[in-house]
N, C-alpha and C positions, 0 to 999 in steps of 0.2 A: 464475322463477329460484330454485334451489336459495340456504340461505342456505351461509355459508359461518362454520364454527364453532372460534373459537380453540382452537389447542388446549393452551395456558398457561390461561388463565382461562375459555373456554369461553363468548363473547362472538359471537354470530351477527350475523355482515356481510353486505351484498347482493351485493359487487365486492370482485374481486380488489386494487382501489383501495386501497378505504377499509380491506380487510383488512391491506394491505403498511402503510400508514400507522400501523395502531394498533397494529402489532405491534411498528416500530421503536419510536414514538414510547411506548409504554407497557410493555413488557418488553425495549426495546433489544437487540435479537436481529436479523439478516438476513433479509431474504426467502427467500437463499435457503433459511435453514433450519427457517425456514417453510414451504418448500413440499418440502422431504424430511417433516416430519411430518407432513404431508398426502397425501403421496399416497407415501412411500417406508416409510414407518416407520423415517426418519433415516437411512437407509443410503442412502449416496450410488452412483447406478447409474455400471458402466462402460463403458466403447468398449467397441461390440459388436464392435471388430475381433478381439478378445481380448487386449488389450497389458497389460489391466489400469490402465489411465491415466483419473483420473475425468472425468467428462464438464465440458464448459463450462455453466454455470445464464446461462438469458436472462434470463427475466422470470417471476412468478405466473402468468401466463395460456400462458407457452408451455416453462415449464419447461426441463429439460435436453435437451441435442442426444443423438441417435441415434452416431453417432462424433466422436471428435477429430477436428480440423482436419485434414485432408488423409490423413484413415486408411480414407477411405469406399474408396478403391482396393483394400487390399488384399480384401475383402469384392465390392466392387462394381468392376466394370472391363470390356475389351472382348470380353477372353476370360472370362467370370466361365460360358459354357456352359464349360469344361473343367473338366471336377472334379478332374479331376487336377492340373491345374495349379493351381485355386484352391485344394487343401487344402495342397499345397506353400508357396504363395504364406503362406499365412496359419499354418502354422507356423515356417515361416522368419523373421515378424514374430515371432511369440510369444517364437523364444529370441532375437532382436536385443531385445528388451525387456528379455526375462529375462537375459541377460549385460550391460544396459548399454553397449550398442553402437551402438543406433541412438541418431539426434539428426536436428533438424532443418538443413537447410544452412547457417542464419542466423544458428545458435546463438550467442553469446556474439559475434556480429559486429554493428557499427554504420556509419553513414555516414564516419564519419570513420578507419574501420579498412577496408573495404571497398569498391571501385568497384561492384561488382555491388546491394550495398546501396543506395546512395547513388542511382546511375542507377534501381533500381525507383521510392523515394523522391521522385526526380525525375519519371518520368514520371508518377504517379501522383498529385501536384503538377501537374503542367501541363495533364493532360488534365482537370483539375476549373475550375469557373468559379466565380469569388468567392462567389454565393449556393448554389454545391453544398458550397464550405467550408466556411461561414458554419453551414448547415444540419445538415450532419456534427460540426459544435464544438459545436450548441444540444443536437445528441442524446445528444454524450458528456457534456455537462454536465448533460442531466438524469439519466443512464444514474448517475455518480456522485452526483448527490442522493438518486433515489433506493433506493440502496443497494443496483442489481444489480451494478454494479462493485466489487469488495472490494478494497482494498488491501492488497498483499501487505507485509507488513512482520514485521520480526526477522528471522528464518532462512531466510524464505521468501522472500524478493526479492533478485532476483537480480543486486544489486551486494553483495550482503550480504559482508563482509570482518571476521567475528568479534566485533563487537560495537562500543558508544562506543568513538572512538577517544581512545589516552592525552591527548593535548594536547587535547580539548575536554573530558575527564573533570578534569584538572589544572585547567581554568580553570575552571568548576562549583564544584569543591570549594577550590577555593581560600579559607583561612578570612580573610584579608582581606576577600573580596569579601561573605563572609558576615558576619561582625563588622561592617564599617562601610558595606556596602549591602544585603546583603537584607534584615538584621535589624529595621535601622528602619523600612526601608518593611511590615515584618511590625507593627511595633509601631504604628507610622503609620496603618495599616488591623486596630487591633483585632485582631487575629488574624484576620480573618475578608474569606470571595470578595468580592471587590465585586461581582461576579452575583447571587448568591444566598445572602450572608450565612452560609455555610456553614465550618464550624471545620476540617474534615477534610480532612487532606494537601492541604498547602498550598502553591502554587508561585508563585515571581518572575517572571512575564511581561513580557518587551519588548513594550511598548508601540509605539514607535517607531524604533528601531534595532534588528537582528536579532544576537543573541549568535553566529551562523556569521557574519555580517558583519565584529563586529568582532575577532574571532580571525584570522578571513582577515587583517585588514589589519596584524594588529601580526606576524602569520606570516610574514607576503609582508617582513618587514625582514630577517629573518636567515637564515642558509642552513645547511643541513644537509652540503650535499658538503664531506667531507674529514673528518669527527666520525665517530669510531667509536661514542661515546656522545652519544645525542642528547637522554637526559633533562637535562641544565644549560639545553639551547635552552630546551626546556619550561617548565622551571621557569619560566626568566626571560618568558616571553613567556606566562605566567598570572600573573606578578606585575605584567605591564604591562598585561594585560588587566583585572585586579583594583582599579591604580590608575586605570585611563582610567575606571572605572564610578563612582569614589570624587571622585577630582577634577572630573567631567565632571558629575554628581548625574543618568546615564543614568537615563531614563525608563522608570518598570515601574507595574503594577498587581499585586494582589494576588487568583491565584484557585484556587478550588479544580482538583484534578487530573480531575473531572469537564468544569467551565467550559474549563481549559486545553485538552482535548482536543479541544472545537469550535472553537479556535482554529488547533490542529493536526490536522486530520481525518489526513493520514498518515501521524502518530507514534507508537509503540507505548509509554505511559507504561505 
């Protein structure tokens, strides 16, 4: 077997394994952009339909797909001997692409917005048997360890609505909450990770209570309907969120924005 040769550091591995391994765990990089510099020259390929839409990445051993999900039709289908039809067919995708017109039917729809969602969801649920679940949960959970699954985060995920919202940015900064709790448990821990003893940007971690948790509940007190200006609610309810953390001696550690991130794999610090 051919070895296979980093190509950061130039480190020859037997398997696609132990190559995916050392590449997150020592240059902290993707697989999959690991396996663009191997076999692409970083340039990520596209649907051969011609839509221009980049391809899905599987895995090191089977790389990216041939088309988008459900795009192999225009290209591949029952008339695909009419050439005439088939060059229509697949310029007609090209400018639905190129004007922003096509989508898929599901788009921005859920079970709880959609009966046709919900009944696929449903049968596709029922026709499965506990250990075909079970099996299907062990593959995505490993599929996101080992870092073929990316999480799409900032601008790219698609609840994305503009950035932190005001009332959890309000309660963050709020200099109460800083003054008489993050600071001492800053000072309390040296300045430094309790992971890895490390000085550099430094963050307050919940420990035990979830800071969306408790914004949720002091939020869920007051109401918005009928306020033209809803910064006063704000205010006040990061000054209650400020005091619940001060009077309550809410539970945090201290770590670096490295540590904190493997606490948050899906948050883009």
């Amino acid at each position: 077997m051919q070895p296979i040769k980093c190509p950061e550091c130039g480190l020859e591995l037997t398997t696609n394994i132990k190559m995916s391994a050392h590449w997150r765990l020592k240059h902290f990089r993707t697989p999959e952009e690991l396996y663009l510099l191997l076999h692409h020259n970083g340039v990520k390929p596209k649907c051969a339909c011609g839509c221009g839409e980049d391809l899905k990445f599987h895995s090191l051993k089977y790389g990216f797909g041939t088309y988008r999900q459900g795009h192999a039709t225009s290209i591949k289908n029952n008339w695909g001997h009419n050439v005439k039809a088939l060059d229509k067919s697949h310029a007609s995708r090209r400018s639905s692409f190129k004007n922003d017109k096509w989508s898929a039917w599901n788009k921005g729809l859920s079970k709880d917005s959609d009966d046709r969602v919900k009944a696929y969801g449903e049968s596709q649920s029922n026709n499965m048997t506990k250990e075909n679940k079970q099996n299907r949960s062990n593959k995505m959970k490993d599929q996101w360890e080992n870092g073929n699954i990316v999480p799409l985060l900032g601008i790219n995920h698609p609840k994305w609505s503009g950035g932190v919202s005001l009332l959890s940015a309000r309660c963050h900064g709020h200099s109460k909450l800083y003054t008489e709790w993050k600071y001492p448990k800053l000072v309390a821990a040296g300045f430094r990770c309790s992971r890895c003893s490390s000085s550099d940007t430094l963050h307050v971690h919940h420990d035990k209570e979830r800071m969306a948790d408790i914004i949720r509940r002091f939020s869920e007190k007051h109401s918005y309907e009928g306020r033209e200006d809803q910064q006063p609610i704000e205010h006040l309810i990061a000054e209650e969120v400020a005091s619940y953390h001060v009077e309550n001696s809410v539970s945090a550690i201290i770590l670096c924005e490295k540590c904190h991130g493997t606490e948050h794999k899906t948050l883009n610090f």
